[in-house]
C-alpha positions in Angstrom: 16.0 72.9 -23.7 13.9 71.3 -26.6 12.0 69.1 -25.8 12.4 65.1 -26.6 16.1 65.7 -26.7 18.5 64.3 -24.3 20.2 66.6 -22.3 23.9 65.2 -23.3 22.4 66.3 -26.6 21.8 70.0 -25.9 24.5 70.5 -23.7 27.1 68.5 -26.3 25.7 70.9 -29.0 25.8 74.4 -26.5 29.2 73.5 -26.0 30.6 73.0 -29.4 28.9 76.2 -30.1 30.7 78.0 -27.8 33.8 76.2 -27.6 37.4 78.2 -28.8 37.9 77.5 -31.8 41.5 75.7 -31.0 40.3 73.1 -28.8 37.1 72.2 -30.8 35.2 73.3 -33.5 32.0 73.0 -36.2 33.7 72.2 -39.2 33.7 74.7 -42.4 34.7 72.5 -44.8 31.4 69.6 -44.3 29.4 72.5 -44.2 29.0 72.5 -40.6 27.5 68.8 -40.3 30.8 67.7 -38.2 32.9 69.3 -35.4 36.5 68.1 -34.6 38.4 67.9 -31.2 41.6 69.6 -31.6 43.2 69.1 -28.1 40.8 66.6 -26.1 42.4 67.7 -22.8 42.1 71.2 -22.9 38.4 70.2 -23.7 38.6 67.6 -20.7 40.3 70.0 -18.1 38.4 73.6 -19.3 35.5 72.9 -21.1 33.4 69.3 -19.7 33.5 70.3 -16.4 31.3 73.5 -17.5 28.6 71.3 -19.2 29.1 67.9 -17.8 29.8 66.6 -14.4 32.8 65.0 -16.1 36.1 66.3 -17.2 37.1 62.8 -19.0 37.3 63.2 -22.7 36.8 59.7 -22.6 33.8 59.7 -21.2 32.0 62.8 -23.7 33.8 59.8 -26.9 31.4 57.0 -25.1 28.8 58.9 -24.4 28.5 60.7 -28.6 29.3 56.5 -29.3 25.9 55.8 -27.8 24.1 58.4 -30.0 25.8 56.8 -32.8 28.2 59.2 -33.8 30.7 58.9 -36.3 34.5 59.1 -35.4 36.5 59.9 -37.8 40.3 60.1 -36.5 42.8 62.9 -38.7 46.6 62.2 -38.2 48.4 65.6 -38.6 52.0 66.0 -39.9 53.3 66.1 -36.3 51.6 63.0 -35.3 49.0 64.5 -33.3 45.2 63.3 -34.2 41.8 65.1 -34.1 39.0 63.4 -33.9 36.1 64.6 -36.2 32.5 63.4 -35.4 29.5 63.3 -37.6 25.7 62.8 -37.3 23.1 63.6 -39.2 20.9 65.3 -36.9 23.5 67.6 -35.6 24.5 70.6 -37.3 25.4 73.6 -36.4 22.6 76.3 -36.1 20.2 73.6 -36.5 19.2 72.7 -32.9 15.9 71.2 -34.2 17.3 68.4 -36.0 18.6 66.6 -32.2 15.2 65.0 -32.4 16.9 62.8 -35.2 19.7 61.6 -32.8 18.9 58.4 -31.1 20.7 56.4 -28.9 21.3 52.7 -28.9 19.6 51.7 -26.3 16.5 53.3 -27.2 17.0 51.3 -30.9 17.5 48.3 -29.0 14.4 48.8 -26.8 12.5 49.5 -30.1 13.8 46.7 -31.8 12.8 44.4 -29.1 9.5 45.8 -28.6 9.0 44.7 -32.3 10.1 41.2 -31.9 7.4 41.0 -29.2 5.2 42.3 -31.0 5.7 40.0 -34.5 5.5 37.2 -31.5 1.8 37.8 -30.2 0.8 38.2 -34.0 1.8 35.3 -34.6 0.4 33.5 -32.2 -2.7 35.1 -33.1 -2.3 33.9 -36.5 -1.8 30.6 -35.2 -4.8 30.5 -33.0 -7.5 31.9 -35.6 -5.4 29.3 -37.9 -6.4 26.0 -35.9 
């Protein structure tokens, strides 16, 4: 595992990796910087459970929402969709950019810590002002 990366992360990245090629894939065509879920529940009933302790596609879609990932949802001829994801600190072969993936929360945490901090400067500023 590298470190600093979340293990959804690695094991989201391991899996797409590995993953047959009919249920989900890296994506050719973008240069490998997306994958697409062809049939979510193959991928929920034969694939989580071997990475996950889920086997609820809904749950892997939340959980690459928190990372900020893009979905991007394809409408085929037969009405099926795929859903193709995108971020740009995961590509395939390329495990060293999941550094670059951050998740909400942690934004949010950093955000706030900011605020707090632009708040005791100026109430520093203040003080020295008087």
């Amino acid at each position: 595992s590298l470190p600093n990366v979340p293990a959804f992360l690695t094991s989201a990245f391991d899996m797409i990796t590995a993953c047959p090629p009919s249920i989900c894939s890296w994506d050719e065509e973008t240069k490998f910087t997306t994958f697409t879920v062809y049939d979510p529940d193959k991928l929920g009933s034969e694939i989580l459970p071997k990475y996950f302790k889920t086997n609820r596609y809904s749950s892997f879609m939340k959980n690459l929402n928190t990372y900020q990932f893009r979905k991007i949802s394809m409408e085929q001829s037969n009405g099926v969709i795929w859903h193709r994801y995108e971020h740009v600190g995961f590509v395939k072969g390329q495990p060293e950019k999941l550094v670059m993936v951050r998740s909400r929360k942690k934004l949010d945490l950093q955000k706030q810590k900011s605020r707090q901090e632009l708040v005791k400067e100026n109430e520093v500023i203040k003080t020295e002002c008087q």
